[in-house]
PAFIPA-238240 format. One record per atom (N, C-alpha, C, O, CB): residue in one letter; x, y, z. Coordinates in steps of 0.05 Angstrom, whole numbers, plus 32768, in hexadecimal, padded with zeros to 4 digits. Glycine has a CB too. Layout:
BEGIN
AXYZ ...
% end
This chain:
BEGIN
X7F05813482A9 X7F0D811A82A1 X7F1D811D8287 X7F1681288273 X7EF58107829D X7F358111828C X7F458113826A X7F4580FF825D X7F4E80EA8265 X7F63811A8267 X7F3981058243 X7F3180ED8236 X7F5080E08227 X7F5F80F0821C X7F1680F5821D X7F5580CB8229 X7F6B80BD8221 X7F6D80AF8202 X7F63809D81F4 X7F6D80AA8235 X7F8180C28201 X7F8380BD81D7 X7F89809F81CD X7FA0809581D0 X7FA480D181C5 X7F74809081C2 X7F75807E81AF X7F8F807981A4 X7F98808D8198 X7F648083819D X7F9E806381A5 X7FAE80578195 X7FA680438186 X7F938036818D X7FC1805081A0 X7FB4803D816C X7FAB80278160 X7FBE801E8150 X7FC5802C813D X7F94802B8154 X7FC980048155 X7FE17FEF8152 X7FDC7FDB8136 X7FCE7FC78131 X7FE27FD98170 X7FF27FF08125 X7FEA7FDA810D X80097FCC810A X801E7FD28114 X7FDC7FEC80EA X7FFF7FB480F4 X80177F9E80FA X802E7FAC80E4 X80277FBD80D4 X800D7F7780F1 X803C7FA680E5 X80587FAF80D4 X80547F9B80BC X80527F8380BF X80797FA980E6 X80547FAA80A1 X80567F9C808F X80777FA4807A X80827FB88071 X80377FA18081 X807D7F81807B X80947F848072 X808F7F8F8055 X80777F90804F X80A47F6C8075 X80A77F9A803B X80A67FA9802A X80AD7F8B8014 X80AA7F897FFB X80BB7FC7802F X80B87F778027 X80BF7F5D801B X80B17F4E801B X80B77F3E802D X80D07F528023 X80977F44800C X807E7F38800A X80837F177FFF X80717F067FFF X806D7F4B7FF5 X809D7F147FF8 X80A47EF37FEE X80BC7EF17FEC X80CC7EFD7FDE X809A7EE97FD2 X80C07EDE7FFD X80DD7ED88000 X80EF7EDC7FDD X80E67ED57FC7 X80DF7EB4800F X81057EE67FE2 X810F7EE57FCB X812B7ED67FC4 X81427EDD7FC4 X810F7EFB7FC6 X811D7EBD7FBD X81317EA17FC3 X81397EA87FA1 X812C7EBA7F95 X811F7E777FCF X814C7E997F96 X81557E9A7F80 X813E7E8D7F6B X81387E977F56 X816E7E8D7F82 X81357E787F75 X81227E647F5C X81077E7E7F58 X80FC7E827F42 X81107E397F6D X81027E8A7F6D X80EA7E9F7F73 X80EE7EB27F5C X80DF7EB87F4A X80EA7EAF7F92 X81077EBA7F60 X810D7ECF7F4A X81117ED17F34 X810C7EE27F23 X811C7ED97F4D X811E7EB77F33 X811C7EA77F0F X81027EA57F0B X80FE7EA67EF3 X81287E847F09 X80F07EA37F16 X80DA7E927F09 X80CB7EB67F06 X80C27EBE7EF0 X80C77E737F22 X80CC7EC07F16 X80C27EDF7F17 X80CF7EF17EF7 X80C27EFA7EE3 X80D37EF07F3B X80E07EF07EFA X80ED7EFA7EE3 X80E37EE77EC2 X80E07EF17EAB X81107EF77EED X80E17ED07EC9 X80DB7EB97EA7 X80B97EBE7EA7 X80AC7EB57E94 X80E47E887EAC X80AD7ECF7EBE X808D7ED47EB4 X80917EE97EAA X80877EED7E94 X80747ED67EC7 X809F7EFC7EB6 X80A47F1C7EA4 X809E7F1C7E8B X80897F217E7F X80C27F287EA1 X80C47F0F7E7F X80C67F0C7E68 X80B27EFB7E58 X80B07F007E40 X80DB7F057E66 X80A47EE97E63 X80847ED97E4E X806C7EF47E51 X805D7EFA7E3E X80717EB07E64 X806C7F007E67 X80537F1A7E61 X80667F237E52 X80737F0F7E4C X80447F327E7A X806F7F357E49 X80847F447E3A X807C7F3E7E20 X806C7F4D7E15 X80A37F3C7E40 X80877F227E10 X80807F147E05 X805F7F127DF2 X805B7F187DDB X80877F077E15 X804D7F067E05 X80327F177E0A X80247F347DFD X80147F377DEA X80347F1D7E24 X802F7F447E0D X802B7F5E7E05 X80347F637DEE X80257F6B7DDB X80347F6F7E13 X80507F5E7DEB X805D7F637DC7 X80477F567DB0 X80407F657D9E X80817F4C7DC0 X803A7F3A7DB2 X802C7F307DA3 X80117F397DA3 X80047F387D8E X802E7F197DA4 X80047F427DBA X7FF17F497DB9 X7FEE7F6D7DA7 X7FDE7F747D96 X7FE97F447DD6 X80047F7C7DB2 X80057F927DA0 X800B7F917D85 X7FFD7FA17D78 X80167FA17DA9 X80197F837D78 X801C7F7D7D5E X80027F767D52 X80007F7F7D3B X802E7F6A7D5B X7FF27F6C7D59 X7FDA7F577D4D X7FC47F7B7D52 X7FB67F877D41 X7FCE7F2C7D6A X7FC87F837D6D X7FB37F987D6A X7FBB7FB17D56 X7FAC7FC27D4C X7FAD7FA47D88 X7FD57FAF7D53 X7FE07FC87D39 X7FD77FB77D28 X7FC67FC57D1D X80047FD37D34 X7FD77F977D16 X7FD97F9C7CFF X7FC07F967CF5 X7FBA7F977CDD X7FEE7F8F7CF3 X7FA97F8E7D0F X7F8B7F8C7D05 X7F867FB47D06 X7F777FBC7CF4 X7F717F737D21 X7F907FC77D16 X7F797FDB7D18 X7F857FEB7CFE X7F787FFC7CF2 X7F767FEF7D38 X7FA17FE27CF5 X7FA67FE87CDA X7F9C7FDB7CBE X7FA87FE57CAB X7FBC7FE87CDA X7F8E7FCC7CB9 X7F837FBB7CB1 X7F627FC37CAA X7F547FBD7C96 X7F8A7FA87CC2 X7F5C7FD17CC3 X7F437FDA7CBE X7F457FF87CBB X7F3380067CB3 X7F2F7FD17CD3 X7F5A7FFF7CC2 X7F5B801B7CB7 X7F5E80227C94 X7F5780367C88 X7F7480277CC6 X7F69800A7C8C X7F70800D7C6B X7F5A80017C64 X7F50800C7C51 X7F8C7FFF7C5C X7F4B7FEA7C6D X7F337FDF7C5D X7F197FE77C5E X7F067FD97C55 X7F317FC67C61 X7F1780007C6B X7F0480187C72 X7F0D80327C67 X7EFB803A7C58 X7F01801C7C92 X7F2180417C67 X7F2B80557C67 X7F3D80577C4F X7F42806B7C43 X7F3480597C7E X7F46803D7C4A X7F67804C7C3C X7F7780607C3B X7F87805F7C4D X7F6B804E7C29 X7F7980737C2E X7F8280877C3C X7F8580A67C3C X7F9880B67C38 X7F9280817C3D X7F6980A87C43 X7F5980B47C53 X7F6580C27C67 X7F7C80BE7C6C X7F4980A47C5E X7F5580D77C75 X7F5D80E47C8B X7F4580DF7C9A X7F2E80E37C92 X7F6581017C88 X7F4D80D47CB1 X7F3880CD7CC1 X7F3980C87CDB X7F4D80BA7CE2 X7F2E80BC7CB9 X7F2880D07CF0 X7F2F80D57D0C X7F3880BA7D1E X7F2580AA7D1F X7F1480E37D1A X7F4E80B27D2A X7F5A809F7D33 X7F4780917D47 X7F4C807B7D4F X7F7280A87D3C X7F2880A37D53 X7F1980987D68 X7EFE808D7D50 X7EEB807E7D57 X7F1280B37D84 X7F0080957D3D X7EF1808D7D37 X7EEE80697D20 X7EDB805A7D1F X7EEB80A67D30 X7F0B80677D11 X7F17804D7D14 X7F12803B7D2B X7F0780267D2A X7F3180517D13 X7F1D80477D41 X7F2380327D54 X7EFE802F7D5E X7EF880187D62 X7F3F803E7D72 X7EEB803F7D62 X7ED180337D5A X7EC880267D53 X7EB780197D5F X7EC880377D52 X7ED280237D35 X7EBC800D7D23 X7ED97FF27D2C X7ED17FDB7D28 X7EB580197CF0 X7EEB7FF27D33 X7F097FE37D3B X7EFB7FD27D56 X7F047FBB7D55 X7F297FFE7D45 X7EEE7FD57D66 X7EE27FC77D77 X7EC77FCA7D74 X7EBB7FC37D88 X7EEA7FCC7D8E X7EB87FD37D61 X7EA77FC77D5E X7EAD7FA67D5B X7EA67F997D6E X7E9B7FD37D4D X7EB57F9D7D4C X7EBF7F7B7D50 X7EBF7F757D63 X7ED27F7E7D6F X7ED57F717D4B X7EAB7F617D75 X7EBC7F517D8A X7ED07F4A7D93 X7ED97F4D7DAA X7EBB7F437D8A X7EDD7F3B7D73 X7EF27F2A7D77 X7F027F407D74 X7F0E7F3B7D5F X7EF67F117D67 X7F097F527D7B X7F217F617D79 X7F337F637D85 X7F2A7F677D9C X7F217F717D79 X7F527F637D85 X7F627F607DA3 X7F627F807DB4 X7F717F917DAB X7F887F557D9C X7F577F847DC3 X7F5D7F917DD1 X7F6F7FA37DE2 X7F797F987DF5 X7F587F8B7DD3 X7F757FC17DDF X7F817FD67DE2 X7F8F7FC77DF9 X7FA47FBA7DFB X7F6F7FF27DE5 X7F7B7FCF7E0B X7F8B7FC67E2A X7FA47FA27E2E X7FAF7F9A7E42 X7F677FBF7E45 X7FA47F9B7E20 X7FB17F817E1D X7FD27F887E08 X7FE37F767E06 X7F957F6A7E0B X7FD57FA27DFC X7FE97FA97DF6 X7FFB7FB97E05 X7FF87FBB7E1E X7FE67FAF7DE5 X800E7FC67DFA X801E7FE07E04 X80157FFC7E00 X8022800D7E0C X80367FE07DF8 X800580027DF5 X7FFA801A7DF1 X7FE780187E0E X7FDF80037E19 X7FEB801C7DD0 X7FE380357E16 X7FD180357E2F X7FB980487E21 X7FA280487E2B X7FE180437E50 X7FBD80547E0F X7FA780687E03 X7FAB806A7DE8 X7FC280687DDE X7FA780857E0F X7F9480707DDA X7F90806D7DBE X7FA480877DB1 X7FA980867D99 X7F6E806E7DB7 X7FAC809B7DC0 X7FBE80AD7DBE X7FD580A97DB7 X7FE180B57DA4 X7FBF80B67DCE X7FDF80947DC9 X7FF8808A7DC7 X7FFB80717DAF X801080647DAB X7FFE80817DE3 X7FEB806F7DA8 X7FEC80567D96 X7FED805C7D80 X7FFE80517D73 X7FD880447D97 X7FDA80747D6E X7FE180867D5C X7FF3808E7D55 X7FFA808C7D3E X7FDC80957D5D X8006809D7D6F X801D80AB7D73 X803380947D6B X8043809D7D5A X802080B87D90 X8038807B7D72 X803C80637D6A X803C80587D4C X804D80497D43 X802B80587D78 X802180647D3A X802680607D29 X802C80767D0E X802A80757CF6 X801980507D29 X803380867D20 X803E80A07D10 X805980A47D0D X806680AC7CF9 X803680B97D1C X8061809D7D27 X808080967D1C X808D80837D17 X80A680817D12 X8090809D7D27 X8074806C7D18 X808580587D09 X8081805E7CED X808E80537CDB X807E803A7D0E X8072806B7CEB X807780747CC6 X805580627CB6 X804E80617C9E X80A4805C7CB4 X804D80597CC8 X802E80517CC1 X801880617CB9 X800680597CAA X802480477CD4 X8019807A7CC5 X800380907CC2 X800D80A87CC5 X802280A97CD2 X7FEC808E7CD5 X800280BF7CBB X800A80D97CBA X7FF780E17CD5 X7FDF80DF7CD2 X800480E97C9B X800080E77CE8 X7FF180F17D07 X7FE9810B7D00 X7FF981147CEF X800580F27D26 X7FD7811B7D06 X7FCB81367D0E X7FBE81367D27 X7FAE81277D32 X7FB6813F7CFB X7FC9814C7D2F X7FB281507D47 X7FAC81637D48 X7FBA81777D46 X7FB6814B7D61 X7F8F81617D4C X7F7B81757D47 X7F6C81777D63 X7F6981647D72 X7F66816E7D2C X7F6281927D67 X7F5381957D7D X7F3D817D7D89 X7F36817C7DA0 X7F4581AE7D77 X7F36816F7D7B X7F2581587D78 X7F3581387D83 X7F2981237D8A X7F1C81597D57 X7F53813C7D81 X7F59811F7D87 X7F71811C7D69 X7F75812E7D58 X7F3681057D86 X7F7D81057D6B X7F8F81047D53 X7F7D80F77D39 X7F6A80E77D3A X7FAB80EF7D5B X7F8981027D22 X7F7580F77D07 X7F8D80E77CFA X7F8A80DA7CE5 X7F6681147CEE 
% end
């Protein structure tokens, strides 16, 4: 008896998920630019509070960038990493090293 190979029929999914009428795309594009927007303010507010607690703890000090951002959410109310442009505390450092904010090291341990 030959057993007869299973097929299985899936539906075609178009790559075009919403029509793309003109008002669609305006309106698609004017949310961009308000997240955009968003993010810019939300990163600014998280640079100039975790700088803020870096000088009113530390001044200036050499001190490990994970360990700031520690006592930096310890606060509740703090704005939060993920709600800016930085994706890692790496990059955010690095961020403020060449903007001329902090002298960066990196040490086997993480940046100080």
């Amino acid at each position: 008896m030959n057993a007869t190979p299973r097929c299985h029929a899936y539906p075609v999914v178009s790559s075009v998920s919403h029509p793309q009428y003109p008002s669609s795309l305006s309106l698609v594009r004017s949310l961009a630019r308000s997240l955009a927007r968003f993010v810019d303010k939300f990163s600014q507010d998280f640079e100039e509070a975790f700088l803020d607690q870096l000088k009113r703890t530390k001044g200036s000090k050499r001190v490990s960038a994970n360990h700031i951002y520690n006592e930096f959410i310890a606060d509740k109310e703090h704005v939060h990493m993920n709600a800016t442009k930085w994706r890692t505390l790496t990059e955010f450092v690095h961020h403020l090293g060449q903007t001329g904010h902090c002298i960066v090291d990196e040490t086997p341990k993480g940046c100080a």
